[in-house]
C-alpha positions, -999 to 999 in steps of 0.1 A, spaced: 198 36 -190 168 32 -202 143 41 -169 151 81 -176 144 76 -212 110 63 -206 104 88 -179 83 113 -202 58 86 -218 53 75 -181 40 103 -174 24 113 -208 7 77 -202 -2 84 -162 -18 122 -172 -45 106 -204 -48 78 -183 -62 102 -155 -78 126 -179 -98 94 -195 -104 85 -155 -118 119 -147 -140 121 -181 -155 87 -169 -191 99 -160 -222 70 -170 -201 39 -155 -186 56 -125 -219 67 -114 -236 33 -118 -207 14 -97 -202 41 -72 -220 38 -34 -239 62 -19 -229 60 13 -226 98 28 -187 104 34 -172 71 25 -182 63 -11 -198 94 -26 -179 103 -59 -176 138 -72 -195 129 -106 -223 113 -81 -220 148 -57 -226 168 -90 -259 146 -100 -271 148 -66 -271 187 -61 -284 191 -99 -316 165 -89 -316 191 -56 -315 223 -81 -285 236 -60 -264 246 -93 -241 266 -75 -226 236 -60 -229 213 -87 -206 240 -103 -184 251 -77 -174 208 -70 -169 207 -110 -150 238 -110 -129 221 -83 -124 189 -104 -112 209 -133 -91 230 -114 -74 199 -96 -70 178 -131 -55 211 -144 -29 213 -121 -19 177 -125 -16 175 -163 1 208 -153 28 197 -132 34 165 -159 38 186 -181 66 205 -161 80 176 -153 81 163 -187 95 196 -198 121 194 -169 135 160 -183 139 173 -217 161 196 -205 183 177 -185 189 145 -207 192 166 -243 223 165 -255 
């Protein structure tokens, strides 16, 4: 079959793809609303507490991005080493 085989650069695909989303900064902020709880954007949250001079939470919501983008290239990662395991042969 050739769906398992594919599996790893899926995912290897799905984790730059969402690292290159993340690292997205100047265009995300210019399209992005700012309209409080519906379409406020972490990168836009960060901008707006640094223009407030609150850099504790500019750094604690990037802390949280990086933490959460961590954990997903992570858990690929697992998973990608997971296949390898079970379809060497």
């Amino acid at each position: 079959m050739i769906l398992p085989s594919l599996g790893p650069a899926l995912l290897t695909g799905l984790a730059l793809a969402f690292a290159r989303a993340v690292g997205e900064y100047g265009s995300v902020i210019f399209i992005a609303g700012n309209i409080p709880f519906v379409s406020e954007i972490a990168p836009l949250l960060i901008v707006i507490r640094l223009e407030e001079f609150n850099y504790g939470q500019a750094t604690a919501i990037a802390a949280a991005m990086l933490a959460i983008a961590f954990a997903i290239i992570l858990f690929i990662n697992l998973i990608q080493a997971w296949q390898r395991r079970r379809f060497a042969t």
